[in-house]
N, C-alpha and C positions, 0 to 999 in steps of 0.2 A: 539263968542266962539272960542275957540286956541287948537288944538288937539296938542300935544306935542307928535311926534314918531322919533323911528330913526330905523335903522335898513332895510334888504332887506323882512326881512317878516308882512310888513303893511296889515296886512288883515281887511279893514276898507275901505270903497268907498267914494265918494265923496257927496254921497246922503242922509249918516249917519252923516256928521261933517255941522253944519252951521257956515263959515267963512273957515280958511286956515291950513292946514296940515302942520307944519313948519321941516324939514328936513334938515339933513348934508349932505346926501346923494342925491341919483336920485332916489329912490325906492318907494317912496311915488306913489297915483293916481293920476292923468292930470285933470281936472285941478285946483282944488283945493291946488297941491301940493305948495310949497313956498321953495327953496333950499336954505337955509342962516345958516349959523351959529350964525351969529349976532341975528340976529330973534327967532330961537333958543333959544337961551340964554338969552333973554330977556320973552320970553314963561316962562321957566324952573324958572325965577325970579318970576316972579307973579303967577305963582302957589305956590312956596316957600312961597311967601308973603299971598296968600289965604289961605294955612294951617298953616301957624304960626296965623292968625287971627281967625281961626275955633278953632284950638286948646286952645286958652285963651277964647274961652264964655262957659258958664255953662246954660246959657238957650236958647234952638234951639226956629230957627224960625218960623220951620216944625215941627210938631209928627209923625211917620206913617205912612207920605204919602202916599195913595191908596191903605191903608193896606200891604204896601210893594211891590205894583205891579207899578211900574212906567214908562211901556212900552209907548210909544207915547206921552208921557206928555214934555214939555216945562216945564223946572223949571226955575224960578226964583232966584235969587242971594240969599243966607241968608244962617244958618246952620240947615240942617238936620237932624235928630235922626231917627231911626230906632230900635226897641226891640225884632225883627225878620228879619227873613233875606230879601233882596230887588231881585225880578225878572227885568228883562226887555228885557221883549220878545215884538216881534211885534211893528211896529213904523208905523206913519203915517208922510203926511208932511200937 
């Protein structure tokens, strides 16, 4: 997984992203951080390209997950639906 941030206000640890925080800056957390523009930009692509792909299906691969509570869960790739609103409090590792 690719956390896409920019900015001096990263309020997000190293403990909450599995994989690399990719940044323009130095602002990101140690050590997770990744300073690259290139990298970046390549992130910012393939999310682009996950939600041009989510956005063309009409049948999710998920309903409801956890009744909307999807704190500490690992999800897996596919698209999601929801028909109320999603929490995600509490994490585990």
């Amino acid at each position: 997984m690719q956390a896409i941030l920019c900015g001096a206000a990263l309020l997000v640890s190293c403990a909450e992203v599995a994989g690399n925080i990719f940044t323009v800056d130095a602002a990101g957390p140690l050590p997770c951080r990744v300073t690259s523009a290139t990298m970046l930009t390549t992130a910012i692509g393939n999310m682009q390209t996950a939600y041009t792909d989510a956005a063309g299906r009409s049948n999710p691969n998920f309903m409801n997950l956890g009744a909307g509570n999807i704190g500490g869960r690992t999800l897996r790739q596919g698209l999601y639906k929801f028909t109320s609103s999603v929490v995600m409090s509490g994490y585990s590792k």
